[in-house]
Structure formats: structure tokens, C-alpha cells
Backbone of each chain as nested JSON, in Angstrom:
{
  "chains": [
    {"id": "A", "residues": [
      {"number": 1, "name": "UNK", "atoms": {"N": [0.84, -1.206, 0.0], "CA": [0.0, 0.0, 0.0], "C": [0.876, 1.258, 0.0]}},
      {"number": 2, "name": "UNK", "atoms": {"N": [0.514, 2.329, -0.408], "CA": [1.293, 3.307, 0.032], "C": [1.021, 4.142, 0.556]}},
      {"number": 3, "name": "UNK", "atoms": {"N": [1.647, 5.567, 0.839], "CA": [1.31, 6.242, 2.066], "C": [0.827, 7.874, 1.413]}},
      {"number": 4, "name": "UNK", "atoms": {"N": [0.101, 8.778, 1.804], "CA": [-0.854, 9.921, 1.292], "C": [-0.506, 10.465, 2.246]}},
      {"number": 5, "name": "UNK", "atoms": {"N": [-0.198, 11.93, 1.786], "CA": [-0.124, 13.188, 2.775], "C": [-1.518, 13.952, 2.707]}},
      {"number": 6, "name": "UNK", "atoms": {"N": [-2.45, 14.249, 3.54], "CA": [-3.656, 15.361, 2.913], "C": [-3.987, 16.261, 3.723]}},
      {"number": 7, "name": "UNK", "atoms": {"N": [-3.573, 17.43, 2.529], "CA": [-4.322, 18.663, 3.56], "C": [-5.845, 19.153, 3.819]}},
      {"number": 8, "name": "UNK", "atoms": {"N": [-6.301, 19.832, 4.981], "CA": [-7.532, 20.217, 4.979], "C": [-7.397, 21.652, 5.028]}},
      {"number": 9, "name": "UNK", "atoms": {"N": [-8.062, 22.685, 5.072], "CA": [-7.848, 24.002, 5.132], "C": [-9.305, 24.129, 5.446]}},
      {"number": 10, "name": "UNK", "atoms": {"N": [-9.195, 25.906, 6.161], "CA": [-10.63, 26.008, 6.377], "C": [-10.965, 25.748, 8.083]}},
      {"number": 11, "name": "UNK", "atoms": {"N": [-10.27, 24.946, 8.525], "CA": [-10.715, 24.249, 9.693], "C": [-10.508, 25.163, 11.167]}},
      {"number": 12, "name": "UNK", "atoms": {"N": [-10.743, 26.492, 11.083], "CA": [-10.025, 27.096, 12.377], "C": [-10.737, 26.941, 13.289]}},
      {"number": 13, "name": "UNK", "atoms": {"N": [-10.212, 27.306, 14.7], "CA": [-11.255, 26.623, 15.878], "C": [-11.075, 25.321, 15.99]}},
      {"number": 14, "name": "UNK", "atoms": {"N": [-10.634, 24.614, 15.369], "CA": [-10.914, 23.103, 15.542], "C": [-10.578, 23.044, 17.021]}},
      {"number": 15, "name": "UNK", "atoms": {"N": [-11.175, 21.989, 17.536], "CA": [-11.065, 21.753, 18.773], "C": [-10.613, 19.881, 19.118]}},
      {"number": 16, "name": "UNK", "atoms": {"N": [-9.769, 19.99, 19.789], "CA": [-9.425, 18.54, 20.119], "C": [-10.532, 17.496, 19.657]}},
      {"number": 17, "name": "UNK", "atoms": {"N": [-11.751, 17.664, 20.027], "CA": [-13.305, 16.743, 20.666], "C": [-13.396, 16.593, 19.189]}},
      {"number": 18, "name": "UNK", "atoms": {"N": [-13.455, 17.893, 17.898], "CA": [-13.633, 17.561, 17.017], "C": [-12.702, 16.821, 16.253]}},
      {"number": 19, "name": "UNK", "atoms": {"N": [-11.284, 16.813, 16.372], "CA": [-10.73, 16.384, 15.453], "C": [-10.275, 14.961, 15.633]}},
      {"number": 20, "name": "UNK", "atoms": {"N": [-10.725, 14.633, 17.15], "CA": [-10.93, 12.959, 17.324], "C": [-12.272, 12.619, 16.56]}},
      {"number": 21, "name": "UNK", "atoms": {"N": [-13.584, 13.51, 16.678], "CA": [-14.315, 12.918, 15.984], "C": [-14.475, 12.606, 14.681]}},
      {"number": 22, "name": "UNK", "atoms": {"N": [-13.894, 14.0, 13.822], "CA": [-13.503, 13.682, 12.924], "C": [-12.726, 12.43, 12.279]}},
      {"number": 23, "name": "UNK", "atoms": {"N": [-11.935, 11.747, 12.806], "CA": [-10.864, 11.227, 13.274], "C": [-11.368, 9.342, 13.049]}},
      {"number": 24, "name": "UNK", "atoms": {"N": [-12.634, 10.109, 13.708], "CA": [-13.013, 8.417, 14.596], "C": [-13.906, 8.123, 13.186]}},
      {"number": 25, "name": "UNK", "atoms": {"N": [-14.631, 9.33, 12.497], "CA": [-15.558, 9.205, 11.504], "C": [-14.636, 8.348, 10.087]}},
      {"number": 26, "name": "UNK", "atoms": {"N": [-13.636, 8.839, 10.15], "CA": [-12.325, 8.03, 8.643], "C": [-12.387, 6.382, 9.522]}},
      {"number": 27, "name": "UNK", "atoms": {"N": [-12.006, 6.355, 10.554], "CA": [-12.062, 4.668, 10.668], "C": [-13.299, 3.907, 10.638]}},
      {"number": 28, "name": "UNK", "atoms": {"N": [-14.03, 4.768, 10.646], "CA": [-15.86, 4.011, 10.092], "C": [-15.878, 4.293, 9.052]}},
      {"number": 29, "name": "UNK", "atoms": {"N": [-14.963, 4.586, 8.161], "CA": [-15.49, 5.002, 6.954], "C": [-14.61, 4.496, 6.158]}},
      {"number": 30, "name": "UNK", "atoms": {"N": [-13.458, 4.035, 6.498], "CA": [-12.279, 3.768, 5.671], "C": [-12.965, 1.863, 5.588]}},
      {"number": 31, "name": "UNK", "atoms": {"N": [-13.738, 1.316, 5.971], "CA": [-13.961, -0.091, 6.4], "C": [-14.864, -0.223, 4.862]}},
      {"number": 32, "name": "UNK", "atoms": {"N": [-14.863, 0.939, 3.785], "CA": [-15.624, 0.644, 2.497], "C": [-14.827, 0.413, 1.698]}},
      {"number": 33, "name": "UNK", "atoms": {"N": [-13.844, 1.161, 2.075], "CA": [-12.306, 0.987, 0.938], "C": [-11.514, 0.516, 1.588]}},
      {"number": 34, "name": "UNK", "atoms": {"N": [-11.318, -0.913, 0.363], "CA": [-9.947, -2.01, 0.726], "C": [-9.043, -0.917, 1.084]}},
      {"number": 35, "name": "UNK", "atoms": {"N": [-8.239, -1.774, 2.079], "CA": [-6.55, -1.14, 2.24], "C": [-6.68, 0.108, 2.307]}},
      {"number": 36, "name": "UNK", "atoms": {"N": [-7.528, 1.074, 2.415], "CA": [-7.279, 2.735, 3.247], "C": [-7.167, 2.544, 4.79]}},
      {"number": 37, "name": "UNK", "atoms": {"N": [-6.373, 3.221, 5.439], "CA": [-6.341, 3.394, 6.928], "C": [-5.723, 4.722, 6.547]}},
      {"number": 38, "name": "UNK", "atoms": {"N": [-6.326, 5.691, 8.154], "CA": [-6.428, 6.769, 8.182], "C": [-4.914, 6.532, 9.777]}},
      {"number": 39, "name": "UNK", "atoms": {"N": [-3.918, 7.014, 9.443], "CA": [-2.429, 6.33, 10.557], "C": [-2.982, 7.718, 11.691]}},
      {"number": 40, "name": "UNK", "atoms": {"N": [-2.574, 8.835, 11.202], "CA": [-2.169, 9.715, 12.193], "C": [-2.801, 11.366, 11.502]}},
      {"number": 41, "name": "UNK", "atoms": {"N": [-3.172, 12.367, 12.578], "CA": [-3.793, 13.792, 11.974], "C": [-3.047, 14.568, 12.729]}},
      {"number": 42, "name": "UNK", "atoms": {"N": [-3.026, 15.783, 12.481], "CA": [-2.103, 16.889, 13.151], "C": [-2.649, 18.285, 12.777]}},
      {"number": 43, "name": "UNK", "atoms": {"N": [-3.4, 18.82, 13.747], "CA": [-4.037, 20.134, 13.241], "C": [-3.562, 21.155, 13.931]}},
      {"number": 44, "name": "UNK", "atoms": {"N": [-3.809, 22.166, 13.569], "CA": [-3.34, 23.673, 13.298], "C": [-4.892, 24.663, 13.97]}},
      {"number": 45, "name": "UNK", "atoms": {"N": [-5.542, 24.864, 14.819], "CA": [-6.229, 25.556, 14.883], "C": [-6.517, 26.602, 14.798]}},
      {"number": 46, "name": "UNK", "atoms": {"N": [-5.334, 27.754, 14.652], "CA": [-5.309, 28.938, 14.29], "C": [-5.257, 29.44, 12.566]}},
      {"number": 47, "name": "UNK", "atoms": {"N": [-4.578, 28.443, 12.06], "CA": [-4.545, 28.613, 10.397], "C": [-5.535, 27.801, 9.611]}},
      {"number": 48, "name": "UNK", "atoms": {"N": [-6.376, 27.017, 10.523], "CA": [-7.363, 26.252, 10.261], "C": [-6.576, 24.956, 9.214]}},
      {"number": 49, "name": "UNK", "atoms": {"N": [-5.728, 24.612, 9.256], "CA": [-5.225, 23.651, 8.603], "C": [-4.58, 22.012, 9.659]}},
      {"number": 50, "name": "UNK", "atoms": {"N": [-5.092, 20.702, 8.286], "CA": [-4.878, 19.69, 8.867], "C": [-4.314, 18.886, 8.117]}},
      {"number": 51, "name": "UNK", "atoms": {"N": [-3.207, 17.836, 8.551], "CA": [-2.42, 17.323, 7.742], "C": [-3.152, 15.58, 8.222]}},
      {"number": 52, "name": "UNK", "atoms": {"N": [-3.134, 14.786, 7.249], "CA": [-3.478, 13.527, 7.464], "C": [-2.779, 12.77, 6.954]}},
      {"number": 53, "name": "UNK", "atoms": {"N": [-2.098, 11.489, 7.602], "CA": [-1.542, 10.33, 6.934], "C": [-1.795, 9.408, 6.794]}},
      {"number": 54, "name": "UNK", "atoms": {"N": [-2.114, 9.035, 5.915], "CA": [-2.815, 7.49, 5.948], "C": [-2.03, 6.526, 4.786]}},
      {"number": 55, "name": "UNK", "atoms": {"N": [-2.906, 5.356, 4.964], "CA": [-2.078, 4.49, 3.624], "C": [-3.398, 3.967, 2.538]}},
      {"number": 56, "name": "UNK", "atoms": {"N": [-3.048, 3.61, 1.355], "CA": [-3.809, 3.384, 0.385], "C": [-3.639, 2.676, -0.659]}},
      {"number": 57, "name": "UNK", "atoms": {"N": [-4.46, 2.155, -1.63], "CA": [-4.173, 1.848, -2.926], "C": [-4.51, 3.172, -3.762]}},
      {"number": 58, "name": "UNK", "atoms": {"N": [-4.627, 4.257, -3.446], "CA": [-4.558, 5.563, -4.299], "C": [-5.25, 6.581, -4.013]}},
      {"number": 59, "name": "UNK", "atoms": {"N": [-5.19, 8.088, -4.0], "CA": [-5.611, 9.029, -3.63], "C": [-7.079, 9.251, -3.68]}},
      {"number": 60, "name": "UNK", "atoms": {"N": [-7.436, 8.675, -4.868], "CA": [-9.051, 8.705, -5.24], "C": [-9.716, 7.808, -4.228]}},
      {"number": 61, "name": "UNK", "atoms": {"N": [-9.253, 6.737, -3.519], "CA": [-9.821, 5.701, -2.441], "C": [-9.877, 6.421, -1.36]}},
      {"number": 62, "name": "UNK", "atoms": {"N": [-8.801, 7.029, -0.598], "CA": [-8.288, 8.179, 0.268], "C": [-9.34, 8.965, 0.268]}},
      {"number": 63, "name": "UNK", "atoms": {"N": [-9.641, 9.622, -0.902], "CA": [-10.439, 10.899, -0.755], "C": [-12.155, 10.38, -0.603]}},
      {"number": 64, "name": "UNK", "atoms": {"N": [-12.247, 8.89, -0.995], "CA": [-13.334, 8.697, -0.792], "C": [-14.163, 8.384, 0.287]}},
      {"number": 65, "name": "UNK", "atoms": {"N": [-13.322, 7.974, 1.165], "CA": [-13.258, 7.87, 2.906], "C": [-13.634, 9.261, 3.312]}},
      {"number": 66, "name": "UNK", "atoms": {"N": [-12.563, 10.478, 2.965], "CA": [-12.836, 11.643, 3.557], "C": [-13.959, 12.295, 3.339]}},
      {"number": 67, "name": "UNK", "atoms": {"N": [-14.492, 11.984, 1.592], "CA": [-15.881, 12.723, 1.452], "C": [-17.459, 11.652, 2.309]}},
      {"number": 68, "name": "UNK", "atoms": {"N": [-16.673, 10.583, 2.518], "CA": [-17.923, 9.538, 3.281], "C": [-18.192, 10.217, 4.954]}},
      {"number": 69, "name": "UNK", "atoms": {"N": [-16.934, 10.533, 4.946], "CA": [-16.846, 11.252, 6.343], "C": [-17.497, 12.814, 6.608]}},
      {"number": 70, "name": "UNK", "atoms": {"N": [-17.934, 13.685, 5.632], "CA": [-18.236, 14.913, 5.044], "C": [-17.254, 15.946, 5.644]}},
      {"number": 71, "name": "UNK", "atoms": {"N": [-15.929, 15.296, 4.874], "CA": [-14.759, 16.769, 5.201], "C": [-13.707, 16.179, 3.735]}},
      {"number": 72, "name": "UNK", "atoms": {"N": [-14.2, 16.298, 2.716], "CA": [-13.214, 16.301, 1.706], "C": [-11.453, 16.891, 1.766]}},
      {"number": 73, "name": "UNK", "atoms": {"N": [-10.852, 16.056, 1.58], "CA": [-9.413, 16.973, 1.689], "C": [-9.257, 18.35, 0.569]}},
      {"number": 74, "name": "UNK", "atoms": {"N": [-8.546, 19.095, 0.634], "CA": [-8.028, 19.629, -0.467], "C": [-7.095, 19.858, -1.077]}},
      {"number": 75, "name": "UNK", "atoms": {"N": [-5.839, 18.84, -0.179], "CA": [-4.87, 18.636, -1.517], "C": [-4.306, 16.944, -1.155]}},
      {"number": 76, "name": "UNK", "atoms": {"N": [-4.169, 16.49, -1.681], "CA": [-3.863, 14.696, -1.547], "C": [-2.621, 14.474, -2.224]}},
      {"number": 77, "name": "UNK", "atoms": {"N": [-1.089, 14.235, -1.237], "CA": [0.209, 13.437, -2.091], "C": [-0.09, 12.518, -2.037]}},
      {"number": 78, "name": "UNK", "atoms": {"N": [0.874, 11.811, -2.553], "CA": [1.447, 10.592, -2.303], "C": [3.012, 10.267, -2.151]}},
      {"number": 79, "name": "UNK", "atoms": {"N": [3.132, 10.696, -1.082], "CA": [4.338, 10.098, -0.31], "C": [5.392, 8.882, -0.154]}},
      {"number": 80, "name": "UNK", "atoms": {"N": [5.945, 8.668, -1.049], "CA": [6.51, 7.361, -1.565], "C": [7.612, 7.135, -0.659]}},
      {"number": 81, "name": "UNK", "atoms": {"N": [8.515, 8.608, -0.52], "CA": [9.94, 8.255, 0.132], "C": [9.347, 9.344, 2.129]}},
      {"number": 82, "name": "UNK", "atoms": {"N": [9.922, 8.328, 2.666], "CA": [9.651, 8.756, 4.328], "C": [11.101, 8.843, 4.841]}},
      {"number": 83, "name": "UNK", "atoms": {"N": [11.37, 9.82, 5.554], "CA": [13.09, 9.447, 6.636], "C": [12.664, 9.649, 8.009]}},
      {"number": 84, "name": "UNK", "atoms": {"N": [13.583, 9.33, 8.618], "CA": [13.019, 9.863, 10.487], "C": [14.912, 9.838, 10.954]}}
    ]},
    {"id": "B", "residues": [
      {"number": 1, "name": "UNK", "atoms": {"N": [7.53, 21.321, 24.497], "CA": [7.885, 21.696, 23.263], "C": [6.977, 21.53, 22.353]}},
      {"number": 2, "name": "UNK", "atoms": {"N": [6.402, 22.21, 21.387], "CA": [5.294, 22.277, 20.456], "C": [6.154, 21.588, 19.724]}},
      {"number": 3, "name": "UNK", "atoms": {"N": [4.926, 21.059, 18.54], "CA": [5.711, 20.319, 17.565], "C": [4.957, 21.012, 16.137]}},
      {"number": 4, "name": "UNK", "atoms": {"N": [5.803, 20.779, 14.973], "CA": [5.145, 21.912, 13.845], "C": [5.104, 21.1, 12.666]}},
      {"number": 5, "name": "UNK", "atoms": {"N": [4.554, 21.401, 11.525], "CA": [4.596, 20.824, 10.156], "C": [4.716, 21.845, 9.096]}},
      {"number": 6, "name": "UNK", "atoms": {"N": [5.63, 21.467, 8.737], "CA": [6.331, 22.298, 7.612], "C": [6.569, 21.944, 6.501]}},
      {"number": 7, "name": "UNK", "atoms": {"N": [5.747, 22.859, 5.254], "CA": [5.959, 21.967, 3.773], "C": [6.897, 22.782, 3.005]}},
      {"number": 8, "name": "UNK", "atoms": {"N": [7.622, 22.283, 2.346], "CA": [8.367, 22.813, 1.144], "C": [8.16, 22.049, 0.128]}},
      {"number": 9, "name": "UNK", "atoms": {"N": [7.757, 23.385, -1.283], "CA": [7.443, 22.983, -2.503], "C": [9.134, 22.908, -3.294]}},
      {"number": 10, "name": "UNK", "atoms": {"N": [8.544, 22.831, -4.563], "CA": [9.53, 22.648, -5.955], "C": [10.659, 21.926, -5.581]}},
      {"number": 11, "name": "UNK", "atoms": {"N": [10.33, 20.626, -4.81], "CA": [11.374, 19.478, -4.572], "C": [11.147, 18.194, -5.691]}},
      {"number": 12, "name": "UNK", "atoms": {"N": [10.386, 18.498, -6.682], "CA": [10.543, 17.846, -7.55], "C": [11.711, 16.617, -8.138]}},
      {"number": 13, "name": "UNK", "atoms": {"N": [11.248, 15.216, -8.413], "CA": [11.798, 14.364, -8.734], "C": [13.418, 14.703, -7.774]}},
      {"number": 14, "name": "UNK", "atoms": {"N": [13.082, 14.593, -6.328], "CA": [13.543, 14.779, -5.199], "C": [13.603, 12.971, -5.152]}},
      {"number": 15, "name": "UNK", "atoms": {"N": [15.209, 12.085, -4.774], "CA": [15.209, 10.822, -5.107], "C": [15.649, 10.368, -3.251]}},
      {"number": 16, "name": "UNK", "atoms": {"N": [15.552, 9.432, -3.084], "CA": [15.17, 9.049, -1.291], "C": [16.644, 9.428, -0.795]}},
      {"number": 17, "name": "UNK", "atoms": {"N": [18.12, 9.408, -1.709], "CA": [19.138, 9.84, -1.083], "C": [19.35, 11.085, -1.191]}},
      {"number": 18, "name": "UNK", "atoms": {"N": [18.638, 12.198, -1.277], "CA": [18.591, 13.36, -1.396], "C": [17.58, 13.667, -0.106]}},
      {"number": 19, "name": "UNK", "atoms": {"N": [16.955, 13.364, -0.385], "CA": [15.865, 13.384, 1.296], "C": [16.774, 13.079, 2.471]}},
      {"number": 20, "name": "UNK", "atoms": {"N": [17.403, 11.721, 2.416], "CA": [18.231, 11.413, 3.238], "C": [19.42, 12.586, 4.09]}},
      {"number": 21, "name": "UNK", "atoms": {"N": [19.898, 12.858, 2.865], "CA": [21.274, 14.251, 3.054], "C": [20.33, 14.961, 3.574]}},
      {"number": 22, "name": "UNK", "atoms": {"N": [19.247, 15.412, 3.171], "CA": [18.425, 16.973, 3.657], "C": [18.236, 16.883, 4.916]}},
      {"number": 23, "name": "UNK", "atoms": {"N": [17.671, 15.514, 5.593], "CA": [17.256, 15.245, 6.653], "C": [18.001, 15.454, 7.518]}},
      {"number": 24, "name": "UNK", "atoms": {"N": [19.424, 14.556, 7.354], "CA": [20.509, 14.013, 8.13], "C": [21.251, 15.695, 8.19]}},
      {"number": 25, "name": "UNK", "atoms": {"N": [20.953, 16.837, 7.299], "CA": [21.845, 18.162, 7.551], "C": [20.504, 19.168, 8.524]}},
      {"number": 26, "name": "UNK", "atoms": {"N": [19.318, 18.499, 8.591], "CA": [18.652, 19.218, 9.678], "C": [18.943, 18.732, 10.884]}},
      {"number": 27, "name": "UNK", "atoms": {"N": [19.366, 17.434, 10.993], "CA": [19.353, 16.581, 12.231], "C": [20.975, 17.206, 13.162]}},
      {"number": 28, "name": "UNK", "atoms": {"N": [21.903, 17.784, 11.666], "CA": [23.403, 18.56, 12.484], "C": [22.918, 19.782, 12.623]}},
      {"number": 29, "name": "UNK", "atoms": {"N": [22.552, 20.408, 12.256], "CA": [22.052, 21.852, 12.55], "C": [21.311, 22.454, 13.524]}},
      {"number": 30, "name": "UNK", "atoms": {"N": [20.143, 21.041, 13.807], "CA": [19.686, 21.276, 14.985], "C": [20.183, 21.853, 16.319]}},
      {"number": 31, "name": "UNK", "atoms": {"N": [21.317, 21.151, 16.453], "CA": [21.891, 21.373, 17.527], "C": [22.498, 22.899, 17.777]}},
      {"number": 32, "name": "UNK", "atoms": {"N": [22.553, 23.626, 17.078], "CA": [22.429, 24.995, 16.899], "C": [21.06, 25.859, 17.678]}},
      {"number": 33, "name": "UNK", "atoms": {"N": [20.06, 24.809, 17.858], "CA": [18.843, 25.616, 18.371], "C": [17.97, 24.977, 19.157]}},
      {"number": 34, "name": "UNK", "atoms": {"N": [18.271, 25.14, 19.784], "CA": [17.735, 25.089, 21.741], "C": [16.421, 24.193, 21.621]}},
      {"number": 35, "name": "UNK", "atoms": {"N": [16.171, 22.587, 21.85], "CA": [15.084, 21.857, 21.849], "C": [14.606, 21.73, 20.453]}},
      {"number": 36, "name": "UNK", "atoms": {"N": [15.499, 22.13, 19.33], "CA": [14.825, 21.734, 18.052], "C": [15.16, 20.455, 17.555]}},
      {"number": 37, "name": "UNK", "atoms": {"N": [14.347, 19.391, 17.297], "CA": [13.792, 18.405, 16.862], "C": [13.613, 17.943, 15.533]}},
      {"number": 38, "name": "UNK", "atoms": {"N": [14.089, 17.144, 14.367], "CA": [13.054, 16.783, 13.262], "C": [12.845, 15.657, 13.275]}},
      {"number": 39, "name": "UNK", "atoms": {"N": [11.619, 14.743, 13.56], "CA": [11.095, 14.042, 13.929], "C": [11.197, 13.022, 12.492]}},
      {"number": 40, "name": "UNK", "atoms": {"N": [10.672, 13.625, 11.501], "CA": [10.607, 12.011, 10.078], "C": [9.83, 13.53, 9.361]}},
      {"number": 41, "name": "UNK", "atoms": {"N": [10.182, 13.295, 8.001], "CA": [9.832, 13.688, 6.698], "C": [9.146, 12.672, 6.188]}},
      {"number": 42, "name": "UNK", "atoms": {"N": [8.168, 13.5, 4.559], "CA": [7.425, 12.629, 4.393], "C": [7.995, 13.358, 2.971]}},
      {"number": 43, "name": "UNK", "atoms": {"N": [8.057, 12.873, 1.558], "CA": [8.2, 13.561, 0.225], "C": [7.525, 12.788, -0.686]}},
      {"number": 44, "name": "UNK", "atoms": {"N": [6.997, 13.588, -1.507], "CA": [6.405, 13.515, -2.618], "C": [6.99, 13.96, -3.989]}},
      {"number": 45, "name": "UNK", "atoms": {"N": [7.654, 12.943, -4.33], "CA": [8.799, 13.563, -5.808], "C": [7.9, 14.057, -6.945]}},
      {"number": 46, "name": "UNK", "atoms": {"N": [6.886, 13.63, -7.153], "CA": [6.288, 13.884, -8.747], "C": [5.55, 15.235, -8.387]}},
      {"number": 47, "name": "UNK", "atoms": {"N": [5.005, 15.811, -7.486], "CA": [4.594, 16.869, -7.021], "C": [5.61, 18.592, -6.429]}},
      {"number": 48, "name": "UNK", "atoms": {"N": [6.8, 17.491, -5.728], "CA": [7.489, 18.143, -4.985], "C": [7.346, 18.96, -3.421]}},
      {"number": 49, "name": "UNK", "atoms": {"N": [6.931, 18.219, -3.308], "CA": [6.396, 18.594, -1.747], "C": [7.051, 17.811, -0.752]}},
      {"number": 50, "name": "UNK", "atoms": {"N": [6.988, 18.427, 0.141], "CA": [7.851, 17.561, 1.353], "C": [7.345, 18.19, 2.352]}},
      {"number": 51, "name": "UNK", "atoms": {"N": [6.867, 17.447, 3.735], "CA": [6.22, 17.315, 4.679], "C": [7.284, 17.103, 5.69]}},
      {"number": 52, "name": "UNK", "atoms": {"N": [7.48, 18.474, 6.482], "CA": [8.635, 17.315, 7.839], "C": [7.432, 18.046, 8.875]}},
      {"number": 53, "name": "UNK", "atoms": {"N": [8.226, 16.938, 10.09], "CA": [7.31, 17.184, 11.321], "C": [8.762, 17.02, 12.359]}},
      {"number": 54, "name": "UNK", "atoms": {"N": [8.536, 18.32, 13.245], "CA": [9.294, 18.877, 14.273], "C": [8.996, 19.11, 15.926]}},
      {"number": 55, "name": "UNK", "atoms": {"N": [10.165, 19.231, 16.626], "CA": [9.605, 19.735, 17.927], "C": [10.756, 20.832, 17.994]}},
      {"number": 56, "name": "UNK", "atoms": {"N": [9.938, 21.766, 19.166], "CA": [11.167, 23.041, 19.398], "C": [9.919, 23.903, 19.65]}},
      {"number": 57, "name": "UNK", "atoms": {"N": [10.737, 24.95, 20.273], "CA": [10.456, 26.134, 21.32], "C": [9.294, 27.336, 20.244]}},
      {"number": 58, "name": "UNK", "atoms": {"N": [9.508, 27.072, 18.806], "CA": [8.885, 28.108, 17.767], "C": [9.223, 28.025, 16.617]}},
      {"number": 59, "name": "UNK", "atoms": {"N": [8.231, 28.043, 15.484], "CA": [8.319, 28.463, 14.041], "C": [9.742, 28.941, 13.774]}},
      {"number": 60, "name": "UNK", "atoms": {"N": [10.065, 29.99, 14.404], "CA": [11.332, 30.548, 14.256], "C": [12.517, 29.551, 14.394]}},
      {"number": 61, "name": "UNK", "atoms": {"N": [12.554, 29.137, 15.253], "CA": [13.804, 28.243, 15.829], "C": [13.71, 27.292, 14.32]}},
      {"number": 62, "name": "UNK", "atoms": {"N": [12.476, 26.237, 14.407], "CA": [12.694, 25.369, 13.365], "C": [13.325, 26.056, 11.453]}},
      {"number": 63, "name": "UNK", "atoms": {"N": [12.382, 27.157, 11.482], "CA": [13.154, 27.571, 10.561], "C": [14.564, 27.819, 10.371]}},
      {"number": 64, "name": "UNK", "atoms": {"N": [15.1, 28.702, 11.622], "CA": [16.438, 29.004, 11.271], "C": [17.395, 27.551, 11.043]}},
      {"number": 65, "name": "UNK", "atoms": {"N": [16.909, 26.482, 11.51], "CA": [17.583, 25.487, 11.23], "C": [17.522, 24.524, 9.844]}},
      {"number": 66, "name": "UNK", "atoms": {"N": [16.446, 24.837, 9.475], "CA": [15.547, 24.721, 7.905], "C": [16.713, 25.683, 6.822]}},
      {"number": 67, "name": "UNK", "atoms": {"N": [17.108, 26.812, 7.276], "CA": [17.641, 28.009, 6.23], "C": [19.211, 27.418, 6.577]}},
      {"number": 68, "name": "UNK", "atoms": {"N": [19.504, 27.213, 7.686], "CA": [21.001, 26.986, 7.849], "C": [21.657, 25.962, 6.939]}},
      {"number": 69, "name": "UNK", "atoms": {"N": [20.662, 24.585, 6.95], "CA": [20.709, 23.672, 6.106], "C": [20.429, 23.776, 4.243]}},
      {"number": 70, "name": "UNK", "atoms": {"N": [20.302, 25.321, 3.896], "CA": [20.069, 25.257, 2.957], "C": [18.473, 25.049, 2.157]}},
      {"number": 71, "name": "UNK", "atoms": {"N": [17.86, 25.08, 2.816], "CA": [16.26, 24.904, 2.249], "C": [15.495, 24.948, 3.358]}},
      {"number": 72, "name": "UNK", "atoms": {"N": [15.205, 26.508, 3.46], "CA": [13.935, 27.335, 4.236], "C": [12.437, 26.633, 3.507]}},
      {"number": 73, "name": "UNK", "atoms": {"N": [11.568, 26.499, 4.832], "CA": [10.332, 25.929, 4.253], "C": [9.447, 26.981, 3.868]}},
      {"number": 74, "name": "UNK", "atoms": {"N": [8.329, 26.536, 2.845], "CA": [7.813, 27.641, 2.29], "C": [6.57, 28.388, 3.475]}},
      {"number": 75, "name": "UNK", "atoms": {"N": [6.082, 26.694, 4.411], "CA": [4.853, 27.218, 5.193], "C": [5.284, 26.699, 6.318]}},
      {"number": 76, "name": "UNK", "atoms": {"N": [5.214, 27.087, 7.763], "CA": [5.19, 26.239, 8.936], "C": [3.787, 26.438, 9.603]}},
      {"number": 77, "name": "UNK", "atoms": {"N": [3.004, 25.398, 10.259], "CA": [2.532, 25.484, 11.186], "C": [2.435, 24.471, 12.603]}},
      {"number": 78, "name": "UNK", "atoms": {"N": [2.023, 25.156, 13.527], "CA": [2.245, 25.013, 14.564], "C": [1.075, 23.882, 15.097]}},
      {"number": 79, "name": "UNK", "atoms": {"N": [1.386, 22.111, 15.225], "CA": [0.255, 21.846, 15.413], "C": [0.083, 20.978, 16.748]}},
      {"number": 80, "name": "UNK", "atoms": {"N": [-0.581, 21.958, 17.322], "CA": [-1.031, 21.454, 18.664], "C": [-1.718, 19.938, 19.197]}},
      {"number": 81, "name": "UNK", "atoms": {"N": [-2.532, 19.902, 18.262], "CA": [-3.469, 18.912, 18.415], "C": [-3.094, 17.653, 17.521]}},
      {"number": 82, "name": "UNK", "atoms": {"N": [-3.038, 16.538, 18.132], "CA": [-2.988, 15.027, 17.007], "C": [-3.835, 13.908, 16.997]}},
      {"number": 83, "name": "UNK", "atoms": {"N": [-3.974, 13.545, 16.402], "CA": [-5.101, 12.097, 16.801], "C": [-4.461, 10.689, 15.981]}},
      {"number": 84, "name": "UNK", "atoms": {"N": [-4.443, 9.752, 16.819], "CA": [-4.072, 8.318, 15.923], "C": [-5.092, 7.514, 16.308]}}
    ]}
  ]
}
């Protein structure tokens, strides 16, 4: 599978409560599309921006989780090379 | 220590030992700035984007260690909140 970077924008205020729920809504939702998992989120509440990582068989599967969830991303990589 | 996400564009057909060097010259530089951190990068060659995720005291700090190394990021933000 491979791995998707996605941004959200828009999102200011977010609040912890929401962005677990948000959160919790991709793993009920990712269970339609083979092989999507939603790994890890990281938000920004002041610039209203959210970064998501997950893994996939392709961005269009990815994004279809997020619109099942009603928060479409608005920009979707695909992240091939990772370092730590 | 907050932790931040920072993208830099026009890294285009950017190849995993080039990520590697970039990484490994934030990881010496760091030490130049008080609790700064780079945790794992994420890149996207056909796009050019690159995703790192940090810890440290401020935007500022991580940057100056971002510019020292030769490639200032285009956006940082600061993200408080995570969910897995």
C-alpha cells in the first residue's frame, strides 16, 4: 500500500473533541475501501489547517473515505519516500 | 515543546538519497537551536512537496535550522493537536 499526505484548510477553531471525531468518523469510513487506513492527523487551529496520513491503494480511495466522512481533503500526495 | 509541520514545494523528482542528506543536515544543525527536533519527513517527488514534522520552542527556531541547512520551508505550522 502506500502512504498519502492530505491537507484540509478552512478548519479554524478546531477543537481537540472535534478532530478525534472527525478522526473516529475516517475509521468508520475507511472499512468501504480495501486497504485505506487513516495512521495519524495533526491540526493547526489557528490557520485552520490539517495534515493527514494514511495508507492506500490511491488518492481517489483516500479521498473517498474523507468525502464519506463529510470533510473532503483539499490537496492529496502521495508520499513514496519517508526518513526519520 | 510544540511540535510543527512544515511543507516545502519545488522538490521535484527529489530521489530518497537526497531526502536522506536533507534530513541528516537538519538533524546537524539542529543542535544549533535550543530543543529543536526533526522528527521524520514525508516527500512527494512527482509533485514536490515535502512534509517534515518537528519539535522546538517556535516556528522561528525550526526555521532558522531549515535556512542553515540550505532549504527554508515555504509554510510552517504550529500543530497542537494530534489524533491516531
Amino acid at each position: 500500500m502506500a502512504q498519502f499526505m492530505d491537507v484540509h484548510t478552512g478548519m479554524k477553531d478546531l477543537t481537540r473533541e472535534q478532530l478525534r471525531e472527525a478522526h473516529q468518523k475516517d475509521l468508520e469510513n475507511e472499512r468501504k475501501e480495501k486497504g485505506v487506513h487513516f495512521i495519524k492527523a495533526w491540526a493547526d487551529p489557528r490557520s485552520g489547517k490539517v495534515f493527514c496520513l494514511s495508507e492506500g491503494p490511491s488518492k481517489d480511495a483516500v479521498q473517498r473515505v474523507h468525502q464519506a466522512s463529510g470533510h473532503a481533503a483539499d490537496e492529496i500526495y502521495e508520499v513514496p519516500l519517508t526518513v526519520e
